[in-house]
C-alpha positions in Angstrom: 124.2 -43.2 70.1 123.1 -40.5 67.2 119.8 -40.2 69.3 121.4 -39.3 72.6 123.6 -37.2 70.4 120.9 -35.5 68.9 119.3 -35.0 72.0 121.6 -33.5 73.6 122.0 -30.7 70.9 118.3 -29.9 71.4 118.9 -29.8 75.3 121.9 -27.4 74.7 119.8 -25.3 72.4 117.4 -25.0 74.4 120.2 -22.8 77.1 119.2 -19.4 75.9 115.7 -19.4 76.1 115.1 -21.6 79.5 118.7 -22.1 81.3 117.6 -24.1 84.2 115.1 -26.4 82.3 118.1 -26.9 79.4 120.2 -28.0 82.6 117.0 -30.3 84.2 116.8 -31.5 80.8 120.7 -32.3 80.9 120.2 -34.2 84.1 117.7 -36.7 83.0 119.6 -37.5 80.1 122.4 -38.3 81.7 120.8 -39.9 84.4 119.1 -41.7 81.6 122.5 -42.6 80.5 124.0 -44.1 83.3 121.1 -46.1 84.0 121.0 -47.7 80.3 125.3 -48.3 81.0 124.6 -49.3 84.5 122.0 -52.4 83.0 124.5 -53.1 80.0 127.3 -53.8 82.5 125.2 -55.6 85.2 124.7 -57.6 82.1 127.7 -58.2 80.5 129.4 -58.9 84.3 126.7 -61.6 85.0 127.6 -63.3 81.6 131.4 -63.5 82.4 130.1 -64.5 86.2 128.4 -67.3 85.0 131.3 -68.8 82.7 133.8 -68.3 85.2 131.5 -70.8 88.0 131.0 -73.7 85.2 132.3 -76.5 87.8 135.5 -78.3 88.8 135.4 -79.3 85.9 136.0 -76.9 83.6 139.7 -76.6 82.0 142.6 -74.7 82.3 142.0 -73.2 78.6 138.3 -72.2 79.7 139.3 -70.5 82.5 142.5 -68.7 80.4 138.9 -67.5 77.8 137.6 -66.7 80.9 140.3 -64.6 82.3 140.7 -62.7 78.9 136.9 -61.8 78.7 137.3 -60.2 82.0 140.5 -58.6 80.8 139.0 -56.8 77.5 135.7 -56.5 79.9 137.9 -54.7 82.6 139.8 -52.5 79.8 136.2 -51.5 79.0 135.1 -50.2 81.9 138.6 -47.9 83.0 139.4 -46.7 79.7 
């Protein structure tokens, strides 16, 4: 996180000199960004997935873990 930070400080002062590469420069971070969040969620989403499809088998109190990891999961992703 203190690496994207410090990124984008240099990107932003870099805005006097060069505008529109400061704001190309912006763009790819952020781009960069989304990409790295978009993986981590694919990730965490196909984790919960695969607890939640464990069988017929699989107990009332699993599938109350279950529900809450999509809860806190869910919370994540709106807040």
């Amino acid at each position: 996180m203190e690496q994207l930070r410090k990124r984008w400080n240099e990107i932003q002062g870099t805005f006097v000199d060069d505008p529109r590469s400061a704001v190309q420069q912006a763009d790819a971070l952020v781009s960069d960004v989304i990409e790295k969040i978009t993986r981590k969620v694919s990730k965490q989403h196909g984790l919960l997935e695969s607890q939640g499809k464990q069988g017929s088998d699989v107990s009332t109190e699993d599938l109350r873990k279950a529900l809450q990891s999509y809860r806190t999961f869910f919370n994540r992703l709106v807040v």
